[in-house]
C-alpha positions in Angstrom: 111.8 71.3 110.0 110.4 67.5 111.2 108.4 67.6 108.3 111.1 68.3 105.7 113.3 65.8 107.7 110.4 63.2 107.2 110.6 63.7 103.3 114.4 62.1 103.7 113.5 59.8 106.2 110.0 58.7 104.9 110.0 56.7 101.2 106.2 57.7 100.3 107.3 61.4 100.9 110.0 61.7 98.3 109.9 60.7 94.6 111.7 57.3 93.8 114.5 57.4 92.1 116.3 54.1 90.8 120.2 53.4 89.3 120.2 51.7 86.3 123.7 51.8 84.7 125.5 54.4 86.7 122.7 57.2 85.7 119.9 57.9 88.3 116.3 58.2 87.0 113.8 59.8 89.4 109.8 59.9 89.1 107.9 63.0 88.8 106.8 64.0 92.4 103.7 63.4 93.5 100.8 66.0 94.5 101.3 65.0 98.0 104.7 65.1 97.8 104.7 68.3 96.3 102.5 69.7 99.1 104.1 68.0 101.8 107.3 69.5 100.9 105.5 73.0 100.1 104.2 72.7 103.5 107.2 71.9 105.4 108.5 74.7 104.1 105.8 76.9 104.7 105.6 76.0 108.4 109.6 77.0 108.8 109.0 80.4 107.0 106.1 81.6 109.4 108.1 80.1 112.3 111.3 82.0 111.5 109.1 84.8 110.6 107.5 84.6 114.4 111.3 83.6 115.9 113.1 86.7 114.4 110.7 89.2 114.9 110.6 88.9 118.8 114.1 87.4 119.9 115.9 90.8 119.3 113.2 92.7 121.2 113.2 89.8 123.8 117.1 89.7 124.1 116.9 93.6 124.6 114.4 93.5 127.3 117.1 90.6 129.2 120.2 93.8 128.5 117.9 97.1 129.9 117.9 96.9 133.8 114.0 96.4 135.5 113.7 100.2 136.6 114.4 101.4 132.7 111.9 98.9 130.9 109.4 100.5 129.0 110.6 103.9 129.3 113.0 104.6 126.6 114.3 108.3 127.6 115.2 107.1 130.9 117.9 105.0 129.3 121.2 105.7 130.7 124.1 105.8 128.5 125.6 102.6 130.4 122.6 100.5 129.3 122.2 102.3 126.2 125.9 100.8 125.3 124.9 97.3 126.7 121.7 97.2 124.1 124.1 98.5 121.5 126.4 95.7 122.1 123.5 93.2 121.9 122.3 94.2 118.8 126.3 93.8 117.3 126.4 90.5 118.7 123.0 89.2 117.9 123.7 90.1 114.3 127.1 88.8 114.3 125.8 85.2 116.3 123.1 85.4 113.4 125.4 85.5 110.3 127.8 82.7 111.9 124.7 80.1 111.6 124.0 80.9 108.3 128.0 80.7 107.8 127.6 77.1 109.6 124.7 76.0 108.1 125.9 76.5 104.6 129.2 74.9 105.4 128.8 72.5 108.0 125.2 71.1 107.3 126.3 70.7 103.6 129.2 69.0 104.9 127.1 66.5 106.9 124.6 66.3 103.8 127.3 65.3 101.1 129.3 62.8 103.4 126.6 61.3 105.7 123.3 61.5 103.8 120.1 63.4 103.3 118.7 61.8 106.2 121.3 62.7 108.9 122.2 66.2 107.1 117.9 67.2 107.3 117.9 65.8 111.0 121.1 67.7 112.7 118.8 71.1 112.6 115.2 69.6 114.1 117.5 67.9 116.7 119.2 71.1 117.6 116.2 73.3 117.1 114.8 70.5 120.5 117.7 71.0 122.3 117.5 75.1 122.1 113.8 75.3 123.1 114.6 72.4 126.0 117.1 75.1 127.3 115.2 78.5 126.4 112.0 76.7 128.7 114.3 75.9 131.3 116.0 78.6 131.9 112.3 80.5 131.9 112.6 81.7 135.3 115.9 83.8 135.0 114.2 85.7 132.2 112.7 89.3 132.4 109.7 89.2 130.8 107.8 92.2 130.0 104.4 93.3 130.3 102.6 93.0 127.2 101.4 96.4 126.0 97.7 97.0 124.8 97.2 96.3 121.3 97.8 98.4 118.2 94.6 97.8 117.0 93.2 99.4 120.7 95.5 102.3 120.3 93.8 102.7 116.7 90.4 101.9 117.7 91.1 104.8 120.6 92.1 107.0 118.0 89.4 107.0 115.7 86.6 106.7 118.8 88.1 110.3 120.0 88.2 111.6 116.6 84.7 110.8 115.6 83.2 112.1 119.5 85.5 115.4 118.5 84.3 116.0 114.5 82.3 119.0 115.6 85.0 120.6 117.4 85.9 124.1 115.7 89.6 124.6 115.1 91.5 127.2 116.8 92.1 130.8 115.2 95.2 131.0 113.4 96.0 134.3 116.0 96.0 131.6 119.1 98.6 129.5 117.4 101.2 130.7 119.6 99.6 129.6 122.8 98.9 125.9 121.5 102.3 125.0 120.5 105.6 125.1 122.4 107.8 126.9 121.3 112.1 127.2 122.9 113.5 130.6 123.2 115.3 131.4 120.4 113.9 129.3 117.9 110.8 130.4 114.9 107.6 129.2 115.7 106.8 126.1 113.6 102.8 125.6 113.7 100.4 123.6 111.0 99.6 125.6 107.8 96.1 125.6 106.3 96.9 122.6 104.1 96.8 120.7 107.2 93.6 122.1 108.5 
């Protein structure tokens, strides 16, 4: 977001552009100007892809209480409405700033400049991190779990020590599988085998 403020604020970053007779004539951008713009915007679309992707699952671990994180079917319904909520509200709180920002920061953009409209959201986007990092030590903050390529690595280590393992006879199905009273026994066909 600093770098696409800097192409408003910084004359070498932005094409010229000059007024003769009440029409405005503007040079072709520049290969650095292109990239530096291409760039900025680059930057701001891994960042929001890094932002998005972890807020809702960091605001949910703030919502379930201590002794329920990281156990999922020992949710109780009370907490179960409080996540519920969150999501409604997160998504709500997140269509209101695009709402705002294609209102109010066009506003700012048509009545006080390019400069002033590109550097409202950098000087917000300070101010939010200033008060995410200090409030850092009211969070909850979760364990990382191991990674998914571990799990994956795991999975094809036990499969590879287990390729000579002879399957089961299809009469000792019953046995493998758990099956409730009352219902048909559902149990992998030969297609799967």
């Amino acid at each position: 977001m600093t770098l696409l403020w800097l192409t408003a604020m910084v004359a070498v970053a932005r094409p010229s552009c000059e007024n003769n007779m009440g029409t405005n004539t503007c040079s072709s951008p520049t290969p650095f100007q292109l990239v530096f713009l291409c760039t900025s915007f680059g930057l701001m679309s891994i960042g929001t892809g890094g932002i998005r992707s972890s807020t809702v699952a960091f605001g949910a671990d703030q919502i379930v209480s201590k002794s329920n994180r990281g156990h999922d079917e020992d949710m109780t319904p009370r907490s179960d409405e409080a996540v519920g909520s969150f999501f409604n509200w997160f998504c709500f709180s997140m269509y209101f700033a695009v709402m705002f920002a294609l209102t109010f920061l066009v506003y700012i953009q048509d009545h006080m400049g390019w400069k002033v409209g590109f550097g409202v959201p950098p000087v917000l986007m300070f101010l939010g991190t200033i008060l995410f990092f200090s409030a850092s030590s009211l969070y909850v903050k979760a364990k990382p779990k191991p990674s998914l390529l571990t799990g994956l690595a795991q999975v094809l280590v036990a499969s590879w020590r287990n390729r000579h393992h002879e399957f089961p006879s299809q009469q000792s199905t019953e046995i493998l599988y758990h099956v409730a009273q009352g219902s048909t026994l559902k149990s992998p066909g030969d297609k799967l085998r």
